[in-house]
ChimeraX commands (.cxc) that place a marker at each C-alpha (Angstrom):
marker #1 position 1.51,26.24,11.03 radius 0.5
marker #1 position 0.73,25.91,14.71 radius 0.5
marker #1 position -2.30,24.21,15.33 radius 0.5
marker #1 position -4.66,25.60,17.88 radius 0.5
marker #1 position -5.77,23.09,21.01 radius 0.5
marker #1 position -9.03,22.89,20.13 radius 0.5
marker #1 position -7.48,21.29,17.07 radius 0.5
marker #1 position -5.37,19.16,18.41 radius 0.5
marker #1 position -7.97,17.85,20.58 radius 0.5
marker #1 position -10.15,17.32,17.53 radius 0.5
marker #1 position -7.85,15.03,15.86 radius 0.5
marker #1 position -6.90,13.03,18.71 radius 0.5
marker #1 position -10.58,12.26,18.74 radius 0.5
marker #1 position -10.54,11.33,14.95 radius 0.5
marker #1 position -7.74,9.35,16.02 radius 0.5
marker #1 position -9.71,7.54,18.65 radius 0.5
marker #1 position -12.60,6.80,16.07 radius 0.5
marker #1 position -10.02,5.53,13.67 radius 0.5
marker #1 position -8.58,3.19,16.78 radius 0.5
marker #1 position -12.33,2.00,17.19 radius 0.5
marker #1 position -12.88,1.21,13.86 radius 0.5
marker #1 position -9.38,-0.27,13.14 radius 0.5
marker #1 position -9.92,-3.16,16.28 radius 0.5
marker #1 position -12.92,-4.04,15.25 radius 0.5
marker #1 position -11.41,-4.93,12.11 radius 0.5
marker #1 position -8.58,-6.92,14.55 radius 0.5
marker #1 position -11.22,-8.74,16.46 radius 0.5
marker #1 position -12.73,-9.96,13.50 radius 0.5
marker #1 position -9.59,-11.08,11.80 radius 0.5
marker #1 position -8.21,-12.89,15.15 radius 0.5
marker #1 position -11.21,-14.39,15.78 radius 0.5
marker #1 position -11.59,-16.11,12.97 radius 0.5
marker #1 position -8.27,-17.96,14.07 radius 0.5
marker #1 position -6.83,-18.18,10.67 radius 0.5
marker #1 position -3.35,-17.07,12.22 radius 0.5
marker #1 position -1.94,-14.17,14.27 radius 0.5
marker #1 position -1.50,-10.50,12.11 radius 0.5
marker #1 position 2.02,-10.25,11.11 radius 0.5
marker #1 position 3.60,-8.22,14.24 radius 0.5
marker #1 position 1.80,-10.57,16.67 radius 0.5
marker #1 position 3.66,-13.47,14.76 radius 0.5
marker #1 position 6.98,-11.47,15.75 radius 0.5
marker #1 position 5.76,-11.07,18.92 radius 0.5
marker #1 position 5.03,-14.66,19.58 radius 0.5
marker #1 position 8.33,-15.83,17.73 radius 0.5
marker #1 position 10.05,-13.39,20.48 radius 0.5
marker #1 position 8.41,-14.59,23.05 radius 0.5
marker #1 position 9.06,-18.18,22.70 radius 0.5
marker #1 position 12.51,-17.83,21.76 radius 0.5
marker #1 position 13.40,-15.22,24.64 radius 0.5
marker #1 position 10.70,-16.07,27.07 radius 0.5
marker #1 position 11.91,-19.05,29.07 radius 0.5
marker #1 position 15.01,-16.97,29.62 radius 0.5
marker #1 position 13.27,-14.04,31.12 radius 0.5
marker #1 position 11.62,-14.44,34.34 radius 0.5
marker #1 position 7.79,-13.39,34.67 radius 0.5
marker #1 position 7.38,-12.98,30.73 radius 0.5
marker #1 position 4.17,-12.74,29.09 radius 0.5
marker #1 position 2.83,-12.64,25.68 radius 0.5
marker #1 position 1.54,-8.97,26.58 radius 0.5
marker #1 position 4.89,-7.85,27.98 radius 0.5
marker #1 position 6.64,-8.80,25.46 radius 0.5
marker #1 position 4.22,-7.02,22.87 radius 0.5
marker #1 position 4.53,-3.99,25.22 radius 0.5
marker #1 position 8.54,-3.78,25.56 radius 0.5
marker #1 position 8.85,-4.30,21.65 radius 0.5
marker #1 position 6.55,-1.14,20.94 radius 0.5
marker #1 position 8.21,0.75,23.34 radius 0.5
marker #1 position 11.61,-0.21,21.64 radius 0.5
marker #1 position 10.79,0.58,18.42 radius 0.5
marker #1 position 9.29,4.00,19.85 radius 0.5
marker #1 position 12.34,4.96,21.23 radius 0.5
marker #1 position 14.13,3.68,18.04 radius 0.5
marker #1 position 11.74,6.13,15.83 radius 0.5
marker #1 position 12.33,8.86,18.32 radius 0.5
marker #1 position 16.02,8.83,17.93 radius 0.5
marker #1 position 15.66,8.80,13.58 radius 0.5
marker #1 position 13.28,11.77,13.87 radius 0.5
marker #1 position 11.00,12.74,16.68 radius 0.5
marker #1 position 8.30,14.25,15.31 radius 0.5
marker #1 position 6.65,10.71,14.07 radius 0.5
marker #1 position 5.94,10.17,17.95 radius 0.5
marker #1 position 3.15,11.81,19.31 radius 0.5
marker #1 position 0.87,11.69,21.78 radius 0.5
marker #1 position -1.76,9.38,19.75 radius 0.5
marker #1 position 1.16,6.86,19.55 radius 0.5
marker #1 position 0.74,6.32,23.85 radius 0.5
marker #1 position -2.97,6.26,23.22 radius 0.5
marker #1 position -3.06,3.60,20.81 radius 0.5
marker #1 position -0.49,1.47,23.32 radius 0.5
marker #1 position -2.98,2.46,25.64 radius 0.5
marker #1 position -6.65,1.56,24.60 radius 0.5
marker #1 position -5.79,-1.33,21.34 radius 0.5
marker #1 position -6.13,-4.42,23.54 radius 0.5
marker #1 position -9.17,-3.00,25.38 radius 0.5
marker #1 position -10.61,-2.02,22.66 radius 0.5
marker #1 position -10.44,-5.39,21.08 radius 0.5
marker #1 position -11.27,-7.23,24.74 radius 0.5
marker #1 position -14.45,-5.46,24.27 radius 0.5
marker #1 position -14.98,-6.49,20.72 radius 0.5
marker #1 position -14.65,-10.28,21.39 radius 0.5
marker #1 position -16.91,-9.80,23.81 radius 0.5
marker #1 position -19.73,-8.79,21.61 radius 0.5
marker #1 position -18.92,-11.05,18.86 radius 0.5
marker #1 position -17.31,-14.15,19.90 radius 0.5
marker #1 position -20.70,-16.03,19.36 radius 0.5
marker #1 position -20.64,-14.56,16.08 radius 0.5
marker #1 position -17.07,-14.95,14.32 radius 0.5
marker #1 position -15.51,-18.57,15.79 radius 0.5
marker #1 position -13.64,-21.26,14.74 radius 0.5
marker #1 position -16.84,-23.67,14.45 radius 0.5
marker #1 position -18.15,-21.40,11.58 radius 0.5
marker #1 position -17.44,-22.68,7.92 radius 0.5
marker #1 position -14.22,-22.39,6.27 radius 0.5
marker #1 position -15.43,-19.73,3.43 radius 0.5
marker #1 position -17.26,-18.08,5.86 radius 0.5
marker #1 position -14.45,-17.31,8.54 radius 0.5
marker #1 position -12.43,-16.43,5.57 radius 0.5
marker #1 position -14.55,-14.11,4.16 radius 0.5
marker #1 position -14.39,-12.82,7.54 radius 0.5
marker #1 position -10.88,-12.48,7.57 radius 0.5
marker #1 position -11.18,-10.21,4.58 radius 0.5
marker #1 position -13.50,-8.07,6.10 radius 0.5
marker #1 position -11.69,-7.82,8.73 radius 0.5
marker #1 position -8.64,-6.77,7.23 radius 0.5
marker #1 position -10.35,-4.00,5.21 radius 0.5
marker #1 position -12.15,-2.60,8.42 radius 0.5
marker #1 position -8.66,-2.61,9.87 radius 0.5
marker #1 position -7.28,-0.99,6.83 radius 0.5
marker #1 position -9.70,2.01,6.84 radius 0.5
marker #1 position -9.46,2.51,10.54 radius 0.5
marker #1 position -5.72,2.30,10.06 radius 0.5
marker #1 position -5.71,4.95,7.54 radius 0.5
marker #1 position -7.97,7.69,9.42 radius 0.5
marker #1 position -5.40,7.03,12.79 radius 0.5
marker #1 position -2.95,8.00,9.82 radius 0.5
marker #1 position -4.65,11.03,8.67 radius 0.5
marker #1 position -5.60,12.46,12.47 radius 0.5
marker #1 position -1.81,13.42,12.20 radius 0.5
marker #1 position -2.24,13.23,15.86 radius 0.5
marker #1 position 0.16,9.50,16.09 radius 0.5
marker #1 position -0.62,5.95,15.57 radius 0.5
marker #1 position 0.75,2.84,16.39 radius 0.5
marker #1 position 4.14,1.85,16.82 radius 0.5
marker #1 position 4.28,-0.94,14.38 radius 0.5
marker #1 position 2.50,1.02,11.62 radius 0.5
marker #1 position 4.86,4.24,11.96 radius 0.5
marker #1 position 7.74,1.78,10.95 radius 0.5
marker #1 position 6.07,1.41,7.37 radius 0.5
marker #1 position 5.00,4.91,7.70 radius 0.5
marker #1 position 8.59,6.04,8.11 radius 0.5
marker #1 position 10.21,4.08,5.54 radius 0.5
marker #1 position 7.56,5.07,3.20 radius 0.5
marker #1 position 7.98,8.61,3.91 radius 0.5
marker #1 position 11.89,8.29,3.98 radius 0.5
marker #1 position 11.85,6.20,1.07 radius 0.5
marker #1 position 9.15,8.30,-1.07 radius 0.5
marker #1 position 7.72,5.23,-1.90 radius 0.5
marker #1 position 3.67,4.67,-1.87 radius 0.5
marker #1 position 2.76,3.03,2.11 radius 0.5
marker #1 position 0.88,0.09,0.38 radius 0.5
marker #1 position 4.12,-1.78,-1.08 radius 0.5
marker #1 position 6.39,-0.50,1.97 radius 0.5
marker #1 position 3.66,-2.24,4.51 radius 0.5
marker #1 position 3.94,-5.36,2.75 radius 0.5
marker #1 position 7.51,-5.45,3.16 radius 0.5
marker #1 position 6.92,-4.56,6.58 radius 0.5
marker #1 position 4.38,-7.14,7.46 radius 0.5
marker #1 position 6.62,-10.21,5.48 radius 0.5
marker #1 position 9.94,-8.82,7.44 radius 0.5
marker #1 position 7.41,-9.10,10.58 radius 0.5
marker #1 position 6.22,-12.92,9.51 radius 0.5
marker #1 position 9.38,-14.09,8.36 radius 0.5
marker #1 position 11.26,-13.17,11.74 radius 0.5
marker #1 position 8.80,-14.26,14.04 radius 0.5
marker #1 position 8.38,-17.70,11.52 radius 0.5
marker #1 position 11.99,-18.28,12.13 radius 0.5
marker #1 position 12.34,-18.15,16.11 radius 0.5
marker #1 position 9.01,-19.94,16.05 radius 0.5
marker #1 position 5.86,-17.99,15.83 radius 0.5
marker #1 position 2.58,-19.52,14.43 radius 0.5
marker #1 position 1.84,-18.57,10.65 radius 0.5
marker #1 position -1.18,-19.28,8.87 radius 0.5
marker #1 position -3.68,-18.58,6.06 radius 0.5
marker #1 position -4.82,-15.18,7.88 radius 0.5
marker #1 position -1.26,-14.10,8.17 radius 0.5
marker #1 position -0.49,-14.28,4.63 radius 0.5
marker #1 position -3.90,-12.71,3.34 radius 0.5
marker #1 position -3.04,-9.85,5.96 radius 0.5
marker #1 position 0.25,-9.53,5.41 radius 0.5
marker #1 position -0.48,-8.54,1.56 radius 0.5
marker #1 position -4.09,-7.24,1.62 radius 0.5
marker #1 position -3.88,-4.63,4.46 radius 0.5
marker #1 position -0.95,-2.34,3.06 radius 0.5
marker #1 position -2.24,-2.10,-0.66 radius 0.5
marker #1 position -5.83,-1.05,0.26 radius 0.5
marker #1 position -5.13,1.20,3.10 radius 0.5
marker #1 position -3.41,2.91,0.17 radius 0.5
marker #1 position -6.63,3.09,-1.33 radius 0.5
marker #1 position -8.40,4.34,1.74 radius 0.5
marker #1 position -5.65,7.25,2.09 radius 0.5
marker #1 position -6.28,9.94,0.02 radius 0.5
marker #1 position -10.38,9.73,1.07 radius 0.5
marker #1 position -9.69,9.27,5.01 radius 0.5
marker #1 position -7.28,12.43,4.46 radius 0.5
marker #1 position -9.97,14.89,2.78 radius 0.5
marker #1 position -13.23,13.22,5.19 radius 0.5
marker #1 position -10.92,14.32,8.37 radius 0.5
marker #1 position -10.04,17.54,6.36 radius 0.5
marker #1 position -14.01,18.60,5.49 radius 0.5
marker #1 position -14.91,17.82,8.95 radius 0.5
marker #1 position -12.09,19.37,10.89 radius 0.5
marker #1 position -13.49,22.68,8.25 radius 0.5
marker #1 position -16.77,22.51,9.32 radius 0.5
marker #1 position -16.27,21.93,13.54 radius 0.5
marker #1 position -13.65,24.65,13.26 radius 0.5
marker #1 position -16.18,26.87,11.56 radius 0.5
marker #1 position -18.81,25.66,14.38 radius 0.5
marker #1 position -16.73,26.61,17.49 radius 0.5
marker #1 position -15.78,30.00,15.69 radius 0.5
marker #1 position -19.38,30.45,15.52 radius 0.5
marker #1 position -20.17,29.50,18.81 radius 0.5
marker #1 position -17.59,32.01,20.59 radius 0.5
marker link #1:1,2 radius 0.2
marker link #1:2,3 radius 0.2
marker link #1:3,4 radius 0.2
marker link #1:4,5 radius 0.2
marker link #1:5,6 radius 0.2
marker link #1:6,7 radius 0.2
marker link #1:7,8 radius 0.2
marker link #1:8,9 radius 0.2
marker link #1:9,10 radius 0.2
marker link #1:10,11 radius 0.2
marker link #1:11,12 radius 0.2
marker link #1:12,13 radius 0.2
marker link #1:13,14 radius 0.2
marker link #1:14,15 radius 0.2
marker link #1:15,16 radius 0.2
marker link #1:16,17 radius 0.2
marker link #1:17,18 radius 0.2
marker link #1:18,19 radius 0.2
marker link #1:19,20 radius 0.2
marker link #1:20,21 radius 0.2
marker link #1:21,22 radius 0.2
marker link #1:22,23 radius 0.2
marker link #1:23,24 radius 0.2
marker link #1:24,25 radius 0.2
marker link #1:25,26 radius 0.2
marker link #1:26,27 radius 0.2
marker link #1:27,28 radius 0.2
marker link #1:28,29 radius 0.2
marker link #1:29,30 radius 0.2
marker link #1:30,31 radius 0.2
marker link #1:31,32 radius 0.2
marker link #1:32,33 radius 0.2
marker link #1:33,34 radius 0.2
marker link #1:34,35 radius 0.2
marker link #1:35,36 radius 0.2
marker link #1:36,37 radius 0.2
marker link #1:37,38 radius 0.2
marker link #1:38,39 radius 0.2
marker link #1:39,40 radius 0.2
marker link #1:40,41 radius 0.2
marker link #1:41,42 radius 0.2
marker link #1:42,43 radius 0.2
marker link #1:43,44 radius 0.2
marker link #1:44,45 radius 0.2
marker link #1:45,46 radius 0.2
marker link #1:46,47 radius 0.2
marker link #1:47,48 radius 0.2
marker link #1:48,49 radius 0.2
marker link #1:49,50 radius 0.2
marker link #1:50,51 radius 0.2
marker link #1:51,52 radius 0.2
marker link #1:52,53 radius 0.2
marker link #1:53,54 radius 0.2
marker link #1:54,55 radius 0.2
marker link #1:55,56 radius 0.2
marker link #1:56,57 radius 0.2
marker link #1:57,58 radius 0.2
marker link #1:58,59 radius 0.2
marker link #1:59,60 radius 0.2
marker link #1:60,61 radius 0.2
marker link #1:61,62 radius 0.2
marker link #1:62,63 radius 0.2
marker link #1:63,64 radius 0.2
marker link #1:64,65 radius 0.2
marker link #1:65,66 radius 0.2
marker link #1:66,67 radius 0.2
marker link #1:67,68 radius 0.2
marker link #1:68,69 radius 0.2
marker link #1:69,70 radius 0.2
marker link #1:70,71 radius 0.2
marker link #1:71,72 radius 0.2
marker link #1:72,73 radius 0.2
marker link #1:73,74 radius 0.2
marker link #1:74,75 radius 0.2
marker link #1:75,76 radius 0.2
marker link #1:76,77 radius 0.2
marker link #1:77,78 radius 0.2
marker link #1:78,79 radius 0.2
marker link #1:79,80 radius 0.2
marker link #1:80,81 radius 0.2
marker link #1:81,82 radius 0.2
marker link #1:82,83 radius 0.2
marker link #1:83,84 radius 0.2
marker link #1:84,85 radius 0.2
marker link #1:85,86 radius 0.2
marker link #1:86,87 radius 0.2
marker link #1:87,88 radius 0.2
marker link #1:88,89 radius 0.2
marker link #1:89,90 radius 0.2
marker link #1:90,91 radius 0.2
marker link #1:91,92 radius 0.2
marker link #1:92,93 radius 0.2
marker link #1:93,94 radius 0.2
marker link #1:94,95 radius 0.2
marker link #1:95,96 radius 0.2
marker link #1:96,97 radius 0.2
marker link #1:97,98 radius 0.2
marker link #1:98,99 radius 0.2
marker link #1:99,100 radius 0.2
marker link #1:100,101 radius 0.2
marker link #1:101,102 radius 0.2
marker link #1:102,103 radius 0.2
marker link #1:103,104 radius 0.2
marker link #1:104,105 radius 0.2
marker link #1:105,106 radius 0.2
marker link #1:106,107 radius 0.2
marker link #1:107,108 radius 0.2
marker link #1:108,109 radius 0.2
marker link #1:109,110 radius 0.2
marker link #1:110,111 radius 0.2
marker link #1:111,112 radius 0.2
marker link #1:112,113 radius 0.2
marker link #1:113,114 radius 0.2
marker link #1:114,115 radius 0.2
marker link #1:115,116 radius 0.2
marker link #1:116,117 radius 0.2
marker link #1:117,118 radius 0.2
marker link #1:118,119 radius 0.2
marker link #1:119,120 radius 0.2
marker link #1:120,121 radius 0.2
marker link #1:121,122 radius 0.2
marker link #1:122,123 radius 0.2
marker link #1:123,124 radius 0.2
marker link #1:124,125 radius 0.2
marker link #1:125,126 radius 0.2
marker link #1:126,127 radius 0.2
marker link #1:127,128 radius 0.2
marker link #1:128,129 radius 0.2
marker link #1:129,130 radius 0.2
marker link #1:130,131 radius 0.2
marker link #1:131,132 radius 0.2
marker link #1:132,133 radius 0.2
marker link #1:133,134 radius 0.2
marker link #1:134,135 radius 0.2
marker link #1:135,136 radius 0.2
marker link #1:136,137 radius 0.2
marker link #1:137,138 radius 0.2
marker link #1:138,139 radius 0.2
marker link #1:139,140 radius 0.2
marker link #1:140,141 radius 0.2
marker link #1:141,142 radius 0.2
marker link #1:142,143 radius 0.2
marker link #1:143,144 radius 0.2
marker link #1:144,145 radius 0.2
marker link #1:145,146 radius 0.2
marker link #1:146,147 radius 0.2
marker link #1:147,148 radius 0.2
marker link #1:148,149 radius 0.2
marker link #1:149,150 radius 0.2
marker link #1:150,151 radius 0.2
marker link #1:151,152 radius 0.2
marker link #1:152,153 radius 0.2
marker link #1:153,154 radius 0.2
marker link #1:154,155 radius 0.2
marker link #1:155,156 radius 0.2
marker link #1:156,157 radius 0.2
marker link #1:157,158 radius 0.2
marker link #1:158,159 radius 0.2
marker link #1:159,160 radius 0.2
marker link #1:160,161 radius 0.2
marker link #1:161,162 radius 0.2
marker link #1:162,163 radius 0.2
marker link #1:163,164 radius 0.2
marker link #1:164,165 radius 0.2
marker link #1:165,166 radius 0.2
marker link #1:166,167 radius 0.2
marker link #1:167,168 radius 0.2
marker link #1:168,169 radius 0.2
marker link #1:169,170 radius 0.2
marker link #1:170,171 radius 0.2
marker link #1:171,172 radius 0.2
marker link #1:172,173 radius 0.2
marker link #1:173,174 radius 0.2
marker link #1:174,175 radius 0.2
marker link #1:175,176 radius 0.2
marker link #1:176,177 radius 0.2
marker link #1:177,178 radius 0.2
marker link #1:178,179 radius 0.2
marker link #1:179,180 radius 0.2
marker link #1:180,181 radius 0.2
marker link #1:181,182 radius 0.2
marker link #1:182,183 radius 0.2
marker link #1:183,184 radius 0.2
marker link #1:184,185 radius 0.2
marker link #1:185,186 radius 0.2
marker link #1:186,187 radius 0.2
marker link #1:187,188 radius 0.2
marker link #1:188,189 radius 0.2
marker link #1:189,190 radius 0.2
marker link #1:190,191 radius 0.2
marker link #1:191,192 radius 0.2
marker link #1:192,193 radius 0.2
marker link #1:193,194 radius 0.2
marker link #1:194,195 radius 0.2
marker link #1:195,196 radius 0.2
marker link #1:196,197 radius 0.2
marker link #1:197,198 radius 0.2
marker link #1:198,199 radius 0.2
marker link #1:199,200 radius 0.2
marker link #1:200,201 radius 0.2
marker link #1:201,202 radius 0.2
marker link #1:202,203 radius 0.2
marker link #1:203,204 radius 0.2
marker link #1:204,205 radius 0.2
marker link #1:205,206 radius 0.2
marker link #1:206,207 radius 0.2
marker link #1:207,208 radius 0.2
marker link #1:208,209 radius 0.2
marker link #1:209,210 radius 0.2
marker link #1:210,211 radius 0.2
marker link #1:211,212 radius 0.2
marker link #1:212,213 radius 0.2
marker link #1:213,214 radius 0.2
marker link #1:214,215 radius 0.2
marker link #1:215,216 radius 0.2
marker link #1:216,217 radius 0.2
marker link #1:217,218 radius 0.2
marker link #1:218,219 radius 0.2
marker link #1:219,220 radius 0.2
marker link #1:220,221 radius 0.2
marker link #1:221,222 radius 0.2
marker link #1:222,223 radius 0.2
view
């Protein structure tokens, strides 16, 4: 069924919430500096293996050409898992999290104890898994990196929780191999983010479904 714009424009805000919510899960997992989130060790193993090579390369660049890649790649094997939310989370993800640091870096840093920065870390990661999972649920798009487990686990019909761990260790052992940085964080990540965003699913899905309800039935009421 078509959906109106009013709609539309109601889950690309629920997308936007999700974004928020999702990065400040990021910020606390990076800043713990327990290692890099599994695409970000692809990035970096792509970057210094094809960097020197490439004139004017940056981290960011790099992160920013292999998004739009594997865009175009997921465009080509079936359009309709790129949407407009995917360009808004290119857009506003690093922002989001410059923002975050800036609030919390006197909080979360690499002087705090051990346990604590790994308990952290596991926050993190579950604040990035819910966030993750209402981007998911807007239906509105979401980030390039997480369509690719959302494809394959929609392709596949297998659950998204195994599917993104495959994902993330594909995405660590590449980037290990043409020399990004791995650690502790990366491997807690890498197998703790798919399997409870899986839990998160089903309840993001029906909290975005009773709300869209009731601020449908609120503009009808209004007009």
């Amino acid at each position: 069924m078509k959906r109106s714009f009013k709609e539309y424009i109601l889950r690309l805000l629920f997308l936007l919430v999700g974004l928020v919510i999702a990065h400040l899960g990021v910020t606390l997992f990076l800043l713990t500096d327990l290692g890099a989130d599994p695409f970000n060790v692809l990035i970096q193993g792509i970057f210094r293996t094809l960097g020197p090579y490439i004139p004017g390369s940056t981290h960011g660049y790099t992160h920013a050409t292999v998004c739009i890649l594997i865009m175009l790649i997921l465009v080509i094997i079936d359009k309709g898992y790129v949407k407009a939310g995917t360009l808004v989370c290119m857009a506003f993800g690093g922002p989001i999290i410059d923002v975050f640091t800036l609030f919390l870096r006197h909080l979360v840093h690499p002087g705090n104890p051990f346990v604590v920065r790994l308990l952290t870390l596991a926050l993190g990661c579950i604040i990035l898994a819910f966030g993750m999972t209402i981007v998911i649920k807007s239906d509105a798009g979401t980030g390039p990196n997480d369509l690719v487990a959302i494809v394959l686990s929609e392709k596949l019909s297998k659950p998204f929780g195994p599917v993104r761990i495959l994902v993330d260790v594909c995405f660590v052992a590449s980037g290990f191999l043409m020399g990004g940085a791995v650690g502790i964080g990366t491997i807690i990540s890498a197998f703790l983010v798919g399997p409870v965003a899986d839990r998160f699913l089903p309840y993001s899905e029906k909290l975005i479904h009773t709300l869209l309800q009731i601020l449908k039935a609120d503009i009808r009421s209004e007009s």
